[in-house]
C-alpha atoms as a printed R data frame, in Angstrom:
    type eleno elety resid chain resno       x       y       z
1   ATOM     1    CA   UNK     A     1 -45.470  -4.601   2.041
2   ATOM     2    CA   UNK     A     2 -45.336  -8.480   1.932
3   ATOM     3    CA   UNK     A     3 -42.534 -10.275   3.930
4   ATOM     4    CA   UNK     A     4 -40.699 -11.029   0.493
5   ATOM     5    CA   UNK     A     5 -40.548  -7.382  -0.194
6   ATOM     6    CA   UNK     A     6 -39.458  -6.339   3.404
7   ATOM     7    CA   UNK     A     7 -36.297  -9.195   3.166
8   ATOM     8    CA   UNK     A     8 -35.494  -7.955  -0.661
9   ATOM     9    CA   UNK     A     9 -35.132  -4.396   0.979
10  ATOM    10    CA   UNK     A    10 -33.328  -5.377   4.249
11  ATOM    11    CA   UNK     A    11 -31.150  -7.344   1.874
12  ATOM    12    CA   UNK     A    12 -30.698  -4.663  -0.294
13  ATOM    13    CA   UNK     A    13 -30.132  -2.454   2.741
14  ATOM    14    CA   UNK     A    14 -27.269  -4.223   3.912
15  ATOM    15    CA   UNK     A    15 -25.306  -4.674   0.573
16  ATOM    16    CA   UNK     A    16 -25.570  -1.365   0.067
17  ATOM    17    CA   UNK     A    17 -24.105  -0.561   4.273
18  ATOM    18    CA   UNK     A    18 -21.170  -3.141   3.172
19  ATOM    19    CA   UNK     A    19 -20.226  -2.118   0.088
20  ATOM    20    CA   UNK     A    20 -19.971   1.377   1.357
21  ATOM    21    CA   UNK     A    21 -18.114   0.401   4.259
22  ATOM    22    CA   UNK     A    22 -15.517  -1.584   2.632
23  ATOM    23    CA   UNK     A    23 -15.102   1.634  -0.336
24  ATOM    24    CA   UNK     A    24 -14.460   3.390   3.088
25  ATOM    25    CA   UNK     A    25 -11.965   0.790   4.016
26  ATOM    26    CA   UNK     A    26 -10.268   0.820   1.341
27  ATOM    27    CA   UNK     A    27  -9.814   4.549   0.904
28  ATOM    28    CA   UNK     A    28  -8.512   4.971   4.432
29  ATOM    29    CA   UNK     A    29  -5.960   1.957   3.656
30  ATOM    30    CA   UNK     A    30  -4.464   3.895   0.654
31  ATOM    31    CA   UNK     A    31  -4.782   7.498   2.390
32  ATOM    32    CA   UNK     A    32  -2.659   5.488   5.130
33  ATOM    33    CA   UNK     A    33  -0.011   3.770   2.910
34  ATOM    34    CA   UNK     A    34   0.430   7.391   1.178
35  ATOM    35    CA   UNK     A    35   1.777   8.359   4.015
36  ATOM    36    CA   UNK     A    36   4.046   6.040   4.821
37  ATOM    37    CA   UNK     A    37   7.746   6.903   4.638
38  ATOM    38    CA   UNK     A    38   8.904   6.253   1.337
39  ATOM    39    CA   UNK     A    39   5.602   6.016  -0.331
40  ATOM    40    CA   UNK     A    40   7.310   9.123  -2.635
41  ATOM    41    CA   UNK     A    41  10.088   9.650  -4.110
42  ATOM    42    CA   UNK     A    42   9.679  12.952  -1.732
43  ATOM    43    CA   UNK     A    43   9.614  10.419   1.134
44  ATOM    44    CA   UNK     A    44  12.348   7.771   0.077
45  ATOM    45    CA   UNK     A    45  14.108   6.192   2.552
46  ATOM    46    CA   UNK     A    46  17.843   6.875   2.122
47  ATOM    47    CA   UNK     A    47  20.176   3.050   2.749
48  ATOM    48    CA   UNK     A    48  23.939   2.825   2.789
49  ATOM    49    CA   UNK     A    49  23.558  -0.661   1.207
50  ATOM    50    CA   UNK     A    50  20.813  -2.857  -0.465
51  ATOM    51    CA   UNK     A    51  20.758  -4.889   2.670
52  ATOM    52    CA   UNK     A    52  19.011  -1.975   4.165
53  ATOM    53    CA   UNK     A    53  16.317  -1.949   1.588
54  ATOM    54    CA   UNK     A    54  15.470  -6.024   2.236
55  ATOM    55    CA   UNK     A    55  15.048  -4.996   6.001
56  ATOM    56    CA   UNK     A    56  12.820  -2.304   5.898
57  ATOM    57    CA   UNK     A    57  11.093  -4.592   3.575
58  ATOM    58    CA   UNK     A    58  10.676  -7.346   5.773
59  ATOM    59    CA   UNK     A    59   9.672  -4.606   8.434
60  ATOM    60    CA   UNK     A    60   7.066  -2.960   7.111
61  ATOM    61    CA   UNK     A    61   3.402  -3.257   7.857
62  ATOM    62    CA   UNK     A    62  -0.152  -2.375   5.971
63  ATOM    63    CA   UNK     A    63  -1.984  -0.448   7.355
64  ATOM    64    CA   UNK     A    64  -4.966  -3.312   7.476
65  ATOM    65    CA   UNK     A    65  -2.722  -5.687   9.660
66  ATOM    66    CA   UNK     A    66  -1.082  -7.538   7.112
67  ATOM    67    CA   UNK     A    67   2.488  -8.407   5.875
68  ATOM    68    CA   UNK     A    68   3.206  -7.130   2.598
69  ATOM    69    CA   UNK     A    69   5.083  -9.202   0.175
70  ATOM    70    CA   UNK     A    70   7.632  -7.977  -2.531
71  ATOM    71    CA   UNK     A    71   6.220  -8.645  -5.910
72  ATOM    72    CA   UNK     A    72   8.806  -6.528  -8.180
73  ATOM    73    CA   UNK     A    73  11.270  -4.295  -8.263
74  ATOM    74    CA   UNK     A    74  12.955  -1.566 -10.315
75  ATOM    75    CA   UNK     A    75  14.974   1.540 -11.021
76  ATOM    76    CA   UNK     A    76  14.017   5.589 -11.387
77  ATOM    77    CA   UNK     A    77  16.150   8.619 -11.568
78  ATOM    78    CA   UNK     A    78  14.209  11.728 -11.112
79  ATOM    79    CA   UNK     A    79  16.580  15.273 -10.775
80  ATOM    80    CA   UNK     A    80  19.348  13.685 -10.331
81  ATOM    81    CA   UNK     A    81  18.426  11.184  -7.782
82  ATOM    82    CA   UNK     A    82  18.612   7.723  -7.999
83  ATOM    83    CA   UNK     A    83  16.210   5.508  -6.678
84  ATOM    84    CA   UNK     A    84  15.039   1.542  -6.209
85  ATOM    85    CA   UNK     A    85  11.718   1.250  -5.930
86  ATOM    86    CA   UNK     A    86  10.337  -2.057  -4.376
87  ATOM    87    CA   UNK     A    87   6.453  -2.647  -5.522
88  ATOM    88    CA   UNK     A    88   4.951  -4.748  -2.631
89  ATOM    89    CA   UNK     A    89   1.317  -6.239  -2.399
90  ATOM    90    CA   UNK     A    90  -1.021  -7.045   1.009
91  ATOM    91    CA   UNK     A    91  -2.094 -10.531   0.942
92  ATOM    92    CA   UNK     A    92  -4.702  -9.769   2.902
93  ATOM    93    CA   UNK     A    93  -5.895  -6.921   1.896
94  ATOM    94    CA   UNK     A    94  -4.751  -6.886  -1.981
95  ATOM    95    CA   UNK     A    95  -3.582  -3.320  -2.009
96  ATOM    96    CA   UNK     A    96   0.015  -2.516  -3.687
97  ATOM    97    CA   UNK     A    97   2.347  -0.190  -2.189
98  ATOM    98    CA   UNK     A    98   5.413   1.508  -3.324
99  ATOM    99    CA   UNK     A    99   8.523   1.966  -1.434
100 ATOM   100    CA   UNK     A   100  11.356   4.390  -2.757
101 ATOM   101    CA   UNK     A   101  14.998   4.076  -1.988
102 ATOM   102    CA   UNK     A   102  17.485   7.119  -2.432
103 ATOM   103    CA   UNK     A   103  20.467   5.319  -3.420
104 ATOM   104    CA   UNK     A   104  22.232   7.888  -5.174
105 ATOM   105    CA   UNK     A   105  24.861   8.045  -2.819
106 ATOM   106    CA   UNK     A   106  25.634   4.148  -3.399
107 ATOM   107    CA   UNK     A   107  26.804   4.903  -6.673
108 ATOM   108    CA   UNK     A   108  29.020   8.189  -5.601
């Protein structure tokens, strides 16, 4: 094989190794944030108040080593419950996350 073909190949090679490592990345990253607390409704993090919520905001992490920053917010009700849910996205690693809130008994 001629020198061009041999660096086409390596070069193909190694896009192939680094696309399949950052899919793998990736996947572990969202396997991760599903299992952080309050990634469910399942899983919500029950506050007293809605200072509560803006602190575990500000406190959590993603899994790549980022900060996550709110980007919108909003309201469920699912059997009964009531819950905020805070949609936050990694700068660094663009992945979105959802955080739920039980905050039915705020309104009791």
């Amino acid at each position: 094989m001629s020198p061009l073909g041999l660096a086409l190949v390596a070069a193909l090679v190694a896009a192939l190794v680094a696309t399949g490592l950052r899919r793998s990345r990736k996947s572990r990253i969202r396997r991760e944030i599903g299992a952080l607390p309050g990634s469910t409704p399942e899983t919500a993090l029950s506050v007293g108040d809605f200072g509560e919520m803006d602190a575990a905001i500000a406190l959590r992490a993603c899994p790549c080593g980022g900060r996550p920053a709110l980007s919108g917010e909003g309201s469920r009700e699912v059997d009964g419950r009531r819950f905020r849910v805070a949609r936050l996205v990694c700068p660094a690693c663009e992945e979105e996350q959802f955080v739920f809130f039980e905050t039915t008994r705020l309104f009791h």
